[in-house]
N, C-alpha and C positions, 0 to 999 in steps of 0.2 A: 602204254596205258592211255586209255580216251578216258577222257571224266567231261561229264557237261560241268558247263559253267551258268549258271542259270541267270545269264543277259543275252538281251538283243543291243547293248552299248558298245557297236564297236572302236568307240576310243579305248575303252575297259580291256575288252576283251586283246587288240593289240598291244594295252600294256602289259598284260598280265601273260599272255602269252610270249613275248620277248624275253620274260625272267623266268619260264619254267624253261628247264633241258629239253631236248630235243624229243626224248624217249616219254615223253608226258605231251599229248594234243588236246588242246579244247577244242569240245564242239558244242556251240551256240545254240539257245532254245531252238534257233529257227531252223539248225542244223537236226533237230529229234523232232521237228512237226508240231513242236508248244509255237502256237503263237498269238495263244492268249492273254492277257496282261495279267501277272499272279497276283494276287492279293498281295497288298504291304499292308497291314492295319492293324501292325502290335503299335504300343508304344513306346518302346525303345528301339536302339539299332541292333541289338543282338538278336531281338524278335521278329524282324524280319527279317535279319539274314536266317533265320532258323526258318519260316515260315516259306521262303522262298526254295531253301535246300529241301525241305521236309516235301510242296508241292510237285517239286521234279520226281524225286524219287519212288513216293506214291501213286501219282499218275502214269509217268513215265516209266518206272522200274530203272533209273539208271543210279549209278554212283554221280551226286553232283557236289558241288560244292558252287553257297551262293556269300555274297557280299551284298553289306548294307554300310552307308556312311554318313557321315553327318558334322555338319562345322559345327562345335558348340562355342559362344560367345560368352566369356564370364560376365560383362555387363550385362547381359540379355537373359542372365538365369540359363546360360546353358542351351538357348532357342540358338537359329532355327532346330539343332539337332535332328529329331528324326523325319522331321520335316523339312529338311535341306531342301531338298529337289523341287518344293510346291511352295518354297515360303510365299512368294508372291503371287502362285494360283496353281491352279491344276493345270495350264499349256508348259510348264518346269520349263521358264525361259530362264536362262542363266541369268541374263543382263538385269532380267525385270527382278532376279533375287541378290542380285548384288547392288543395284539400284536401291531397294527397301531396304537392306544392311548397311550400306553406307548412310541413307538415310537415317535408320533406328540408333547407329551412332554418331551422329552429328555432332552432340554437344555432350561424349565419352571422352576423357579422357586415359582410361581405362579400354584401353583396347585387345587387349588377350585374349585367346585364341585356340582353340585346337581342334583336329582334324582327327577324328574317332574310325576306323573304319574293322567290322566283323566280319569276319567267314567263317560259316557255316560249311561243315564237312561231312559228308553223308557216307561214308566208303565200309563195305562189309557190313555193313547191317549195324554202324555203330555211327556216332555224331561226336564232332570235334569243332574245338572252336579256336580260334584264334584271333589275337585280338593288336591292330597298330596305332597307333598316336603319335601326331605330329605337333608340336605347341607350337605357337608364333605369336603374332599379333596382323590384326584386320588394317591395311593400308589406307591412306587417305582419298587414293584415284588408282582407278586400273591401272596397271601397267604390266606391257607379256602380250605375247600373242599365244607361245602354247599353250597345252595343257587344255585343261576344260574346267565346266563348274566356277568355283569360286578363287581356283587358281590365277587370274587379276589382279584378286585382291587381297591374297592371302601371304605375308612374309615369315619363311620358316625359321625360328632363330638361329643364329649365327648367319643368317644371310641377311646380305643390306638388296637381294632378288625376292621378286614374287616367286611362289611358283610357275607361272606362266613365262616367265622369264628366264627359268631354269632348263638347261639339257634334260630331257627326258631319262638319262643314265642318273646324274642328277637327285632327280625327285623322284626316281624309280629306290635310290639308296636310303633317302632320307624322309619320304613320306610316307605316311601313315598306311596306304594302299597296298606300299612297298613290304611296308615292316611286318603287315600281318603276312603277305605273298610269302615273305621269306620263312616267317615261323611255318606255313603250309607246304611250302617247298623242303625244309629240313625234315617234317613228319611224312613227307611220301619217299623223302628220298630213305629213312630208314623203314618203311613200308614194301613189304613186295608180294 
């Protein structure tokens, strides 16, 4: 089975690829000729992954399935959230968004944490969602080289690691990315 996955992220797209079976390929917008930038501009994260899945399928005609994610911060009211990727501008530099998080909690002691992430599933003519959650708490200094995003700064509980610190087996088991991939991989695997 081919299903687009509706990113040009190849950090993404190799994690998520590595956890479906073999008999399931993704192929990248840039793989179906999309390589325009889709509109994100709900506001929430289930609204863009829905606006994102919805954009493929309508334009494109394919079966896709899209993700949208978001760190919400309980001292922060829940921000950056669906603005994860631009909290600190539209160039989505990770460092310059974990630079203004660590900043916006300087003087928190309340540091809780979690890692929201939706996919949107477009298959036969019908829409599914799926939903993972990572809880933790926001670290005081980067530490980690993997991983991407906010994974520096982010410690998932029961770990004394960041994610970026974590084996990619790891934070593929225990993160929010992970957790929805798997509810989407048990609904295709009883799908045929």
């Amino acid at each position: 089975m081919n299903l687009v996955f509706a990113s040009n992220n190849k950090n993404k797209i190799a994690e998520i690829q590595s956890m479906l079976p073999e008999s399931i390929k993704i192929l990248s917008l840039e793989e179906i000729g999309c390589h325009e930038d889709i509109p994100e501009t709900a506001d929430t994260i289930e609204g863009n992954a829905i606006l994102k899945a919805d954009y493929v399928t309508q334009k494109y005609g394919y079966d896709c399935f899209a993700d949208d994610t978001g760190l919400e911060v309980n001292a922060l009211n829940g921000e950056p959230g669906v603005y994860s990727a631009r909290y600190a501008g539209e160039q989505k530099n990770a460092d310059d968004n974990m630079n203004k998080l660590l900043k916006a909690l300087e003087n928190e002691e309340n540091r809780s944490a979690q890692f929201k992430t939706v996919i949107t599933l477009n298959l036969k003519e019908k829409q599914h969602l799926f939903t993972g959650i990572a809880k933790g708490t926001i670290t005081l200094t980067k530490t980690g080289t993997n991983g991407f995003g906010y994974d520096p700064i982010f410690q998932p509980e029961n770990y004394s690691e960041t994610f970026a610190q974590l084996p990619l087996e790891t934070k593929n088991k225990i993160g929010h990315r992970g957790k929805a991939v798997q509810q989407l991989i048990d609904f295709l695997s009883t799908t045929k």
